[in-house]
C-alpha positions as CSV (number, residue, x, y, z in Angstrom):
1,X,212.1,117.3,-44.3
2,X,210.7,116.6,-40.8
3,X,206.8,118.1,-40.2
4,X,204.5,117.6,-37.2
5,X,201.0,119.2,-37.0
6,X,198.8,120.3,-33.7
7,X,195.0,120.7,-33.7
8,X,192.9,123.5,-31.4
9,X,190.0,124.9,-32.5
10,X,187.8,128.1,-30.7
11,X,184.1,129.5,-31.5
12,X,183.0,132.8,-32.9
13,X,180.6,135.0,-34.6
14,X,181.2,137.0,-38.5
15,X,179.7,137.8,-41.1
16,X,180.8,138.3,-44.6
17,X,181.1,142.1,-46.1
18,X,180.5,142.5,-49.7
19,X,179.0,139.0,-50.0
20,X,176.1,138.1,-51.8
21,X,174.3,135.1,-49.7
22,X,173.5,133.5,-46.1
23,X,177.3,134.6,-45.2
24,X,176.2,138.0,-45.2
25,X,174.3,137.5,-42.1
26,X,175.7,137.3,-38.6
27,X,176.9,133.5,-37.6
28,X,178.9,131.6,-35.9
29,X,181.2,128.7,-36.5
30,X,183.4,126.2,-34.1
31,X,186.7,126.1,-36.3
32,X,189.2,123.8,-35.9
33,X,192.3,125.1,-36.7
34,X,195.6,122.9,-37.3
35,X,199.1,124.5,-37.5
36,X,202.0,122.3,-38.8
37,X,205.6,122.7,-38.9
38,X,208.4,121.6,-40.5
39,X,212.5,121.3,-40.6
40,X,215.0,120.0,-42.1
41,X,217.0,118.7,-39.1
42,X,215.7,117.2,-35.6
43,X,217.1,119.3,-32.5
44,X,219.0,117.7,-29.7
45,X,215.8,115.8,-28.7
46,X,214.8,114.8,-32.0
47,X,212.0,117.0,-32.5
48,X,211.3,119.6,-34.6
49,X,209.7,121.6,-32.3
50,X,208.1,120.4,-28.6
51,X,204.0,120.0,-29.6
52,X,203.3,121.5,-26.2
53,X,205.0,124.6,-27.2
54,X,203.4,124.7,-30.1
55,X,200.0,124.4,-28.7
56,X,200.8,127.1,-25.9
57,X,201.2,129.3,-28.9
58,X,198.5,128.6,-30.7
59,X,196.0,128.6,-27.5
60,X,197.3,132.4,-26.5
61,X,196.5,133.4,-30.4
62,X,193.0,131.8,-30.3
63,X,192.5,133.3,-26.7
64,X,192.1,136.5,-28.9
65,X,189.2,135.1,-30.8
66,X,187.9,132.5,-28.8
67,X,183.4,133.9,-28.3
68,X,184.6,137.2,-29.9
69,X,182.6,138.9,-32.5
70,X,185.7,138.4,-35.4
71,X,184.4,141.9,-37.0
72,X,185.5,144.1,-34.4
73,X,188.8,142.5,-34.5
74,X,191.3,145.6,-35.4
75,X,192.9,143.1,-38.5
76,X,189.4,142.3,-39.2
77,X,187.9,145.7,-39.6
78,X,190.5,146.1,-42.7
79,X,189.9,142.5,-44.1
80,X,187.1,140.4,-44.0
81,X,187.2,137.4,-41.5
82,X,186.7,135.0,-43.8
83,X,188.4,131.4,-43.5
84,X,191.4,132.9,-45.8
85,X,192.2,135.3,-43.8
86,X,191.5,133.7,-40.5
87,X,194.1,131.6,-41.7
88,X,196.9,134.1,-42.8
89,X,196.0,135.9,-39.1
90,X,196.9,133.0,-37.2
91,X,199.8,132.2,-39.5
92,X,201.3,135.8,-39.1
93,X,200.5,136.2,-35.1
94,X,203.0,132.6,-34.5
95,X,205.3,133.1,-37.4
96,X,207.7,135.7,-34.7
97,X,207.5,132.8,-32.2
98,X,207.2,129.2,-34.3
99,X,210.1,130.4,-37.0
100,X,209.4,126.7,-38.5
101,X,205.8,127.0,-38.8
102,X,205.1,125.4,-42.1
103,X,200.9,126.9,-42.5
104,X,197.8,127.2,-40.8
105,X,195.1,125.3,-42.2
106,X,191.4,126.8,-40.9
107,X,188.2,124.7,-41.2
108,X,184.8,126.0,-40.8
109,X,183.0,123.1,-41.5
110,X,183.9,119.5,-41.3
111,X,184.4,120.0,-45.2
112,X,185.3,123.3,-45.6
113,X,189.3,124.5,-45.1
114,X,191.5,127.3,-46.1
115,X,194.8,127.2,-45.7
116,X,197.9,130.0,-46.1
117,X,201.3,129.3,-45.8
């Protein structure tokens, strides 16, 4: 199995619903968001997939969140933003375009990551 990974990342505000701590409190975070891909066969090139069309994907998703206030984000206003579900947002806006994407691994902090695939 072939796998390659791209890196972006974008700022924005949240806060936390039905949490119990700082969280609940409106703040922001500069995530860094890495989306990787995999197959089992190169294509005519030998890649899986061209990095630059990956990140031209990724870029027009984050575009959407990029300074935005993440809670009045439709999908957001039914889930919480948290890192999980940052994660299966992103995952589930490329999936129709990256068929191969493998997941999407969010972090908040240099030590803190969700990922869903």
């Amino acid at each position: 199995m072939y796998s390659i990974k791209v890196e972006a990342s974008f700022s924005s505000a949240h806060n936390l619903r039905g949490y119990k701590g700082k969280c609940e409190a409106l703040h922001g975070h500069n995530w860094k968001i890495e989306v990787a891909a995999s197959k089992k066969k190169l294509d005519k090139a030998g890649m899986v997939l061209d990095f630059k069309f990956i990140k031209n994907q990724l870029n027009a998703v984050l575009e959407k969140l990029d300074h935005k206030y993440l809670n009045n984000i439709a999908f957001f206003k039914k889930v919480n933003p948290t890192s999980e579900n940052i994660a299966k947002y992103i995952y589930d806006s490329l999936k129709p375009k990256v068929a191969s994407i493998k997941s999407v691994t969010v972090w908040e902090s240099e030590n803190s990551s969700a990922t869903y695939s």
